[in-house]
C-alpha positions, 0 to 999 in steps of 0.5 A: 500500500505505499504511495496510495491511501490503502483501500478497505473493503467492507458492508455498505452503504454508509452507517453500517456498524461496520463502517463504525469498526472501520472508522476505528481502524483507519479515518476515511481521509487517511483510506479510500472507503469501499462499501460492499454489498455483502460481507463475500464481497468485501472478502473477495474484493481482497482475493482479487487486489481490488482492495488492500483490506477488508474489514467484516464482522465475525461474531455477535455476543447474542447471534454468535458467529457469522458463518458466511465470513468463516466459511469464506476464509475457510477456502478460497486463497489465504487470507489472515486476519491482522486485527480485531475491532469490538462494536457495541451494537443498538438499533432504533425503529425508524421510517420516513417522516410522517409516519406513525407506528400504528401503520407499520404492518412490514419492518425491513432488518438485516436477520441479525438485526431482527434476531437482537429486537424479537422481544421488542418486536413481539411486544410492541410490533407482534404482527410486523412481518420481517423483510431481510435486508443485506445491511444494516443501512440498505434499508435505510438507503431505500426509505430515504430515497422516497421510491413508492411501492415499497413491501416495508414501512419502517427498518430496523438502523443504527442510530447514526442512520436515522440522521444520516438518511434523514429518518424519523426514530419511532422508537429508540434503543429497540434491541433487547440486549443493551450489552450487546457487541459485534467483533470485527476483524480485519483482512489481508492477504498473508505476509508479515504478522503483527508483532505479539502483544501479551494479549493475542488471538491465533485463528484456525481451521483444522480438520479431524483426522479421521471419523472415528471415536476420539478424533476430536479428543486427539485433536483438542489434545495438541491445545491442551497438553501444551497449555493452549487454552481455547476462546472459541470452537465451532464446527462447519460442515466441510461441504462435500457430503453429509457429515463431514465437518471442519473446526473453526477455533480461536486460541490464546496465545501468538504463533511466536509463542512456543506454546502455540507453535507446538501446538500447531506442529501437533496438529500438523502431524494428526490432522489432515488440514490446519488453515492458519487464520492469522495471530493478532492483537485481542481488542480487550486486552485480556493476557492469557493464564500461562499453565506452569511448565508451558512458558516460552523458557519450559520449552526452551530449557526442555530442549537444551535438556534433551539435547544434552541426552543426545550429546552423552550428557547426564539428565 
């Protein structure tokens, strides 16, 4: 990216949640904006060299994990992760001015959206029927744009939408949890790692070895006989027929620490696939419990031990 503003590809239009996340990694005048039309896109725009960065969404603490980000960087070309970015997420219920509440029959909402208001909805909107939107402001783009005809009368926004497309709020903070948070991460193709911080993530796909009892047990083993604690583990269905599934999984630690590579080279002689994701900075700081005896000096001083053995050294 040198001698250019870096461009950075991510779900559009303008006053998405993830535009919010962007915002947090680099000011728009410092980076061209590329507002995508759906989280793929954003991902592939990077694939292809028509942006430097991507930056998605990745989990909700309500809704959990958004599958078609992992999915995508679960094949296709190498893409790493760099960094992570938290969001609180709220959303107001919004229509064009003039409108009152008692006429929404029909609410516009990214399913995200919709999944964090159904309480609220089923209280105050209980005959409202869902209109899925691609983002959480492509809605807002249409009711602001005044076409007729449209199937909804109000959408489900971030509050910064409702001023942005010059929307009148309903109602205010409709989600039903006020804590809740999106974790966004940014994307680019693999190169030079961020430098450990003490508080990192490293991100994988791994496959089972085989399908058998104890697969699963053999692979957890390589994290947790070398103190590698796990923030995160899901599984995906690979695709290619029933039954078959890989593991997305979030561990502690960087790949420079000795535990982690250890681990990885563990699961490198047992699995058939390990897709290294990236190892990068954790956006709350959280520094992981090291487990006496796997700290980069264990491994270290084990070695040196070891290969006294092998000089005709006394243990």
């Amino acid at each position: 990216m040198p001698g250019s503003r870096p461009r950075y590809a991510y779900l559009g239009p303008a006053g998405t949640f993830t535009e919010a996340a962007l915002s947090q990694v680099v000011r728009p005048d410092e980076a061209e904006y590329l507002p995508q039309i759906d989280v793929i896109s954003a991902l592939e725009a990077v694939r292809s060299s028509t942006a430097d960065r991507a930056v998605v969404a990745i989990e909700n603490s309500v809704e959990g994990s958004v599958t078609a980000v992992l999915d995508t960087l679960a094949s296709g070309s190498p893409l790493v992760m760099l960094r992570e970015v938290l969001v609180p997420v709220s959303f107001d219920l919004a229509a064009r001015p003039g409108t009152k509440t008692d006429e929404v029959t029909d609410v516009a909402a990214h399913p995200h959206a919709w999944a964090q208001c159904r309480r609220w909805l089923a209280a105050n909107l209980p005959r409202a029927r869902h209109w899925p939107a691609t983002s959480n402001t492509a809605p807002a783009q249409l009711l602001a744009a005044g076409e007729p005809g449209l199937p909804f009368q109000a959408a489900l926004i971030p509050p910064p939408a409702v001023r942005a497309y010059d929307l009148e709020t309903l109602a205010p903070t409709v989600a039903d949890n006020t804590s809740a948070v999106t974790r966004f991460v940014v994307v680019g193709p693999p190169g030079e790692l961020p430098a450990p911080t003490g508080a990192d993530k490293t991100s994988l796909v791994v496959h089972l070895p085989t399908n058998r009892a104890g697969a699963l047990l053999e692979m957890l083993e390589q994290f947790a006989t070398r103190g590698v604690n796990l923030s995160r583990i899901e599984s995906r269905p690979i695709g290619d027929e029933l039954g078959r599934y890989s593991f997305s999984i979030d561990a502690e630690g960087h790949l420079s620490d000795r535990r982690m590579g250890e681990a990885l080279m563990g699961l490198r002689r047992v699995c058939p696939v390990v897709r290294f994701l990236g190892s990068y900075p954790r956006a709350d700081g959280v520094v992981p419990q090291v487990r006496p005896g796997t700290a980069d000096a264990n491994f270290a001083d084990a070695e040196r031990w070891l290969a006294g053995l092998r000089a005709g050294r006394a243990g």
